[in-house]
C-alpha positions as CSV (number, residue, x, y, z in Angstrom):
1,X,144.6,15.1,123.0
2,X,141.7,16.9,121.1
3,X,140.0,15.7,118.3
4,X,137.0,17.0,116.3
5,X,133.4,14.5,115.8
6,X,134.5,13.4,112.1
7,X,138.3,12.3,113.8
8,X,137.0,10.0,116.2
9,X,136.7,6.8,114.0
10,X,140.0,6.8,112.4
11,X,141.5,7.6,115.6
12,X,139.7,4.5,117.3
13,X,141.3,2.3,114.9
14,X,144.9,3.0,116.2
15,X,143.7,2.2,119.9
16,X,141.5,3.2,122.8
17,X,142.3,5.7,125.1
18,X,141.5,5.0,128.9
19,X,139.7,8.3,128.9
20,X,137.1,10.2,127.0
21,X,135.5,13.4,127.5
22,X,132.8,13.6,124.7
23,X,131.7,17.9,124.8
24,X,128.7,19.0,122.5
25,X,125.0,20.1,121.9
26,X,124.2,18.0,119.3
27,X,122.4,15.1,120.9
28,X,122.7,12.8,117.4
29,X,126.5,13.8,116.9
30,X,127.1,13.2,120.6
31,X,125.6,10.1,120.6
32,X,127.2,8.7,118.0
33,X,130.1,9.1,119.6
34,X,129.7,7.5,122.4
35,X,128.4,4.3,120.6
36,X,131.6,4.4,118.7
37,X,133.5,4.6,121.7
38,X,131.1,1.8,123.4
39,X,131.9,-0.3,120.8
40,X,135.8,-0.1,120.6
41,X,135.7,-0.7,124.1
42,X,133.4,-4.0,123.9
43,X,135.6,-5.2,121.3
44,X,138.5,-4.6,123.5
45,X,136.8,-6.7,126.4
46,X,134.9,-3.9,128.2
47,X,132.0,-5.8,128.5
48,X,130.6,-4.2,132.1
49,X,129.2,-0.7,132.0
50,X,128.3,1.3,134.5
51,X,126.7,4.7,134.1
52,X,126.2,7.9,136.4
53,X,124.9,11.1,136.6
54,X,126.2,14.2,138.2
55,X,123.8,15.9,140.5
56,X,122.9,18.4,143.3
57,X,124.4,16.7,146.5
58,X,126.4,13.8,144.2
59,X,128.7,11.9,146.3
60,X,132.1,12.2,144.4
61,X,134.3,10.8,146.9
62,X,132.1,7.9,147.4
63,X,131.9,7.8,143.2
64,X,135.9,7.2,143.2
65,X,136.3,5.0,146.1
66,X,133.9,2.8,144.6
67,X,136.0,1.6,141.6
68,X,139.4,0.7,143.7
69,X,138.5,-2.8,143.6
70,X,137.6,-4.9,140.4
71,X,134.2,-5.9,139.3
72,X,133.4,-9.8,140.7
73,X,131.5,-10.3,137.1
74,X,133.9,-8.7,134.5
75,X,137.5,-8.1,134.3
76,X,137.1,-4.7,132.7
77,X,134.5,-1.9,133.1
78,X,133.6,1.0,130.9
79,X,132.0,3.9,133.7
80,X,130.1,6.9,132.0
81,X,129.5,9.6,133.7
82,X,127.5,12.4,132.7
83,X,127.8,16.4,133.8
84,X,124.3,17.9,132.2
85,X,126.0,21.5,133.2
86,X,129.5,20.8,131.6
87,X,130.7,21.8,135.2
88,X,131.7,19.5,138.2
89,X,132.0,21.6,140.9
90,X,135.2,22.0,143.3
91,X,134.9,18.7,144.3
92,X,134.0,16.9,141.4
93,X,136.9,18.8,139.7
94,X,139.6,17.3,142.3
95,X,138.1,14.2,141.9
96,X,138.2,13.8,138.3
97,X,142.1,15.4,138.6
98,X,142.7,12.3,140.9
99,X,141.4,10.0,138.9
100,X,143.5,10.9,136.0
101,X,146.6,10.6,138.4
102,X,145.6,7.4,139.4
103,X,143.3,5.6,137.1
104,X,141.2,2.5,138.3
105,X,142.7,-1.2,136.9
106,X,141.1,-1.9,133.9
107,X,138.7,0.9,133.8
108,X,137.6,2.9,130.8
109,X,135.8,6.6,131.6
110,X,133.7,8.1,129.3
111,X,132.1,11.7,130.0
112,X,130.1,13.4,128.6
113,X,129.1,17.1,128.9
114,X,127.5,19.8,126.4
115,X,129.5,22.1,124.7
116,X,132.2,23.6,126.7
117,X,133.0,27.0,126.7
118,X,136.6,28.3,126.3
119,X,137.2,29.4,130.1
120,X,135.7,25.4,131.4
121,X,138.3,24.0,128.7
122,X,141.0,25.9,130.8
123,X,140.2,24.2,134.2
124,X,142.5,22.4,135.5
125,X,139.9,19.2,135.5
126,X,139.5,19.4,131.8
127,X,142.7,20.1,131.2
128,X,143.6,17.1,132.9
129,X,141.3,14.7,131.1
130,X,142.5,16.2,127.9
131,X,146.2,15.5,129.1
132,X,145.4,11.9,130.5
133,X,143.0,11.7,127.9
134,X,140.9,12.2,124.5
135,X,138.8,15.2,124.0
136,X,136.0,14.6,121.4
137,X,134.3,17.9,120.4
138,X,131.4,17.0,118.0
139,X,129.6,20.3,116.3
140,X,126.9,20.5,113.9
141,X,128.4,21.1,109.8
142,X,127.8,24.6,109.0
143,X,124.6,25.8,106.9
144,X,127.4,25.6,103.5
145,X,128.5,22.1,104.4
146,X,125.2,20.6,105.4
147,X,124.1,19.3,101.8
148,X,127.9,17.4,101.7
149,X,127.1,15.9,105.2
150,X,123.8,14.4,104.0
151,X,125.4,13.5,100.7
152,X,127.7,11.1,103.1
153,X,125.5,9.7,105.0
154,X,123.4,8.3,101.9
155,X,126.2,7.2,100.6
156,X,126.6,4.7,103.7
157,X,123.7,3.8,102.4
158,X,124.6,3.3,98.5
159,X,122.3,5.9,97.9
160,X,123.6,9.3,95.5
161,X,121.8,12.4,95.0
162,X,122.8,15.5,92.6
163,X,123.6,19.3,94.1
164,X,120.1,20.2,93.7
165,X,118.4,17.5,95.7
166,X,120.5,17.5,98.3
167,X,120.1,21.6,98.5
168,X,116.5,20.9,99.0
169,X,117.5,18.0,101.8
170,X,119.2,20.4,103.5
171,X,116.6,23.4,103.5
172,X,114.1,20.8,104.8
173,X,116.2,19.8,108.0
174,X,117.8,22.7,108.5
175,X,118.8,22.7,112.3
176,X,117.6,19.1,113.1
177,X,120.3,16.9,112.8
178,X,118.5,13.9,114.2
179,X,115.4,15.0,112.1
180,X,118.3,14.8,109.1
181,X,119.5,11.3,110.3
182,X,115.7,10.1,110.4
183,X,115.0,11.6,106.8
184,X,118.3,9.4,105.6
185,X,117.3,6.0,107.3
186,X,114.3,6.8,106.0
187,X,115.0,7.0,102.6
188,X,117.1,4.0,102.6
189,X,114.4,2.0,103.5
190,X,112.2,3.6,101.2
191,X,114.3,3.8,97.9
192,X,116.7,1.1,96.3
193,X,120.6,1.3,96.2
194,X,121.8,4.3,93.6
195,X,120.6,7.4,92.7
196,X,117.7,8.8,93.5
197,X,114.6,10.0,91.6
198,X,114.2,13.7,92.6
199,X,110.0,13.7,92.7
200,X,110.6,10.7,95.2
201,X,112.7,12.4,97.2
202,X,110.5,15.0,97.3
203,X,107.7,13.2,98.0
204,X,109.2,11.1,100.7
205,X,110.9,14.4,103.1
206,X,108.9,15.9,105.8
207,X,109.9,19.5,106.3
208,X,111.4,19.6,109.5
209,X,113.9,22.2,109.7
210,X,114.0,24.2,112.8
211,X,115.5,27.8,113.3
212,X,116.4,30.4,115.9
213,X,116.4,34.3,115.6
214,X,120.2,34.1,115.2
215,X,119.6,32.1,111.7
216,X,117.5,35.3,110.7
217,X,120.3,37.7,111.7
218,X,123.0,35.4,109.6
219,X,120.6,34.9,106.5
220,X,120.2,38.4,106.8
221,X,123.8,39.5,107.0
222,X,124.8,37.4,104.3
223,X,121.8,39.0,101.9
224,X,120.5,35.2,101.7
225,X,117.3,36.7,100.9
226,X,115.8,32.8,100.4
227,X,116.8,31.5,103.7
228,X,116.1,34.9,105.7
229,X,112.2,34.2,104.4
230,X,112.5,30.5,105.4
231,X,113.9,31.2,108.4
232,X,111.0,34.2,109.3
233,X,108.3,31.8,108.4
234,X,109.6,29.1,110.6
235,X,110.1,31.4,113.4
236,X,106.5,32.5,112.5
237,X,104.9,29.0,112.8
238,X,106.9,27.7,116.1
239,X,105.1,30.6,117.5
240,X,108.7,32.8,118.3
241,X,107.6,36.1,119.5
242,X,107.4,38.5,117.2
243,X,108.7,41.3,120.0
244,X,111.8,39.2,120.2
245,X,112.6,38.7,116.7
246,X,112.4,41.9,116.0
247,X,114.5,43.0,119.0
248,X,117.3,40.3,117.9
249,X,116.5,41.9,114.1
250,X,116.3,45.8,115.0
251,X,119.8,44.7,116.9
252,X,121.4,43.8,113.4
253,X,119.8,47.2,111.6
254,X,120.6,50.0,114.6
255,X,125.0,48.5,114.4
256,X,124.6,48.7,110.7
257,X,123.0,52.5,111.3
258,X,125.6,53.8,113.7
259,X,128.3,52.1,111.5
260,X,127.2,53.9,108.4
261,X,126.4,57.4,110.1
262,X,129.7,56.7,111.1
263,X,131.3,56.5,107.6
264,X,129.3,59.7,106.7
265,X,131.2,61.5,109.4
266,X,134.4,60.0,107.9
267,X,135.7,57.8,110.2
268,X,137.2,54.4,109.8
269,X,135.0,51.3,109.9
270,X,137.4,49.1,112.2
271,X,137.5,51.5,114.6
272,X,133.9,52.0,113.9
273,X,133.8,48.0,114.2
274,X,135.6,47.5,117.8
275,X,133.2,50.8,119.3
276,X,130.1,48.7,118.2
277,X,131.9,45.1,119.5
278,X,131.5,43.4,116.4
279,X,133.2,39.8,116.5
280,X,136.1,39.2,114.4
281,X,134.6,36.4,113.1
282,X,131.1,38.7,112.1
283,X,133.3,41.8,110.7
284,X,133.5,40.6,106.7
285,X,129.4,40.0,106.7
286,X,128.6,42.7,108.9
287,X,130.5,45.1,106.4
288,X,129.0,43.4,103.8
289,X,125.3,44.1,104.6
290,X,126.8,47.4,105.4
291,X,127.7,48.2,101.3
292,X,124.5,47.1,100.5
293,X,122.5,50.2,101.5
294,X,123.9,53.9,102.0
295,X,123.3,56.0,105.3
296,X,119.9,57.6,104.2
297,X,118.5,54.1,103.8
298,X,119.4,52.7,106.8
299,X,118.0,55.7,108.5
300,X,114.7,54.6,106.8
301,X,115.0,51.7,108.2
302,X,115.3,52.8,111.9
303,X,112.3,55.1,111.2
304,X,110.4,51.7,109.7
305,X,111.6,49.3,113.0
306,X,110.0,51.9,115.0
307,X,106.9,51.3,113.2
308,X,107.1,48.1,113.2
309,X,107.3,47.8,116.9
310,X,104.3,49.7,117.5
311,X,102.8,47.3,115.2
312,X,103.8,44.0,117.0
313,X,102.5,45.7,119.8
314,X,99.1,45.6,118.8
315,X,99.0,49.5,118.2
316,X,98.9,49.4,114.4
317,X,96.8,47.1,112.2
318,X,99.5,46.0,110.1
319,X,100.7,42.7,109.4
320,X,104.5,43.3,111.2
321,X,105.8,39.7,110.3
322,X,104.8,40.4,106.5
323,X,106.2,44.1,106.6
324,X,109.9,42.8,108.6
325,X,110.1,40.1,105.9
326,X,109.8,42.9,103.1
327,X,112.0,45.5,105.3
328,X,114.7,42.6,105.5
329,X,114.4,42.0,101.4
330,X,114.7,45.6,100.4
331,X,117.3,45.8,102.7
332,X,119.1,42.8,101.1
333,X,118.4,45.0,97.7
334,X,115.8,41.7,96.6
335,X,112.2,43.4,97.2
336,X,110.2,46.1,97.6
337,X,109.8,48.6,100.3
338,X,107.2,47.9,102.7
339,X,104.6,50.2,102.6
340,X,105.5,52.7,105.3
341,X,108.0,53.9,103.2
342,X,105.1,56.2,102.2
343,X,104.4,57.2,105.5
């Protein structure tokens, strides 16, 4: 059985499964559900646990035979085991197979691994555990949903906020979901039950938002000219390479060029889409960004990345992180054209 992160605790109500397999990146979402797990199974009478980590040279056979007797201190066990590369190996795969064959007596397995990918999910292992089992795939909310999710978790607390205050919540954690979950506990212990006074709010939040060089490429897509200058500042401040950004960046603009020299030529944009290998999933906000400028301006902008690359190279005097941010907003049709426009 498969279940998403926000599933897990109504499904734990109706029973315990005698095997979990929690898959995800998020260290805060993960861990929570393996404390709500831990929990079901303590009140069920698990109270021994055992924990174990897969690694080079790990002794899988050894691991199994271990558990064919019962504890002499407990009459049931909960073993975790975790697999920090999502992947058992050959013989960690056979053994895991086996063991949902023939569970241990009273024996409760929790896994956990990081997020797995579509072709591990098809093992027969995971398979297996999913069959014998529950699979618990946590994920980080997406950017949209990420005010509602902090709007829930006050409310655990009693506390409300309006649309505006948890906007701002949600720009200041932004891709720190324990960072989020400190902010929260935070505020409960700093403000009293109801809703909460904006300014204090304000004044209580650390800005702790953290962003890769795929945020910029999505902000930018989406024309989310805001986020796409949060985004390049933070990048600027963690000390992200400026070569890489823009190679990530100049990615985004040289797809949208060919796409729209292809349009001027008259072809079709989905075959012009599949050519390039754009996603499925990326096709609406790539061919969005792609109405927002005609040929002859995305042109200029493959003449200004060039000059902007000389520039992070040291070879112009320029300042390239201020002159990509205003490339990215005229681009987005919410600035001015950098300077080189001139040029």
């Amino acid at each position: 059985m498969k279940l998403r992160g926000e599933q897990l605790d109504a499904n734990l109500k109706r029973g315990l499964a005698p095997i979990w397999l929690v898959s995800g990146d998020e260290p805060l979402l993960t861990d929570e559900a393996c404390a709500g797990i831990r929990a079901a199974a303590r009140a069920k009478g698990y109270d021994e646990r055992q924990s174990y980590q897969s690694e080079t040279g790990f002794d899988w056979k050894g691991w199994l035979a271990g558990f064919d007797s019962l504890s002499l201190f407990s009459s049931r066990r909960l073993i975790e085991l975790r697999l920090p590369t999502g992947k058992p190996g050959i013989e960690g795969g056979k053994v895991l197979e086996a063991w949902v064959a023939n569970p241990p007596a009273d024996t409760l397995l929790l896994i956990t691994t990081p997020k797995l990918d579509k072709a591990t999910l098809a093992t027969k292992w995971a398979t297996a555990l999913e069959r014998g089992g529950i699979l618990v795939q946590t994920a980080p909310p997406p950017l949209e949903r990420l005010p509602d999710w902090i709007g829930e978790r006050l409310a655990r607390h009693g506390l409300k906020a309006d649309r505006e205050t948890l906007a701002w919540l949600a720009a200041r954690v932004e891709g720190n979901l324990l960072a989020a979950h400190q902010e929260i506990e935070k505020l409960a212990l700093l403000l009293p039950p109801g809703q909460m006074d904006r300014e204090a709010v304000r004044g209580a939040v650390t800005d702790v938002a953290r962003y890769d060089v795929a945020d910029l490429s999505e902000s930018f897509l989406k024309g989310d000219a805001a986020r796409f200058c949060r985004v390049l500042d933070g990048l600027r401040a963690e000390g992200e390479a400026l070569v890489f950004v823009l190679a990530v960046f100049g990615g985004e603009v040289r797809t949208l060029y060919r796409l729209a020299a292809g349009l001027a030529r008259g072809e079709r944009l989905p075959a012009l889409m599949q050519a390039a290998r754009v996603w499925d999933s990326r096709q609406s906000l790539v061919e969005r960004a792609l109405q927002r400028a005609d040929f002859g301006e995305w042109a200029w902008a493959m003449r200004g990345l060039s000059r902007l690359d000389r520039a992070a190279k040291g070879l112009l005097r320029e300042d390239a992180w201020d002159e990509l941010k205003q490339l990215g907003l005229a681009l987005m049709n919410k600035g001015h054209a950098p300077a080189f426009e001139k040029n």
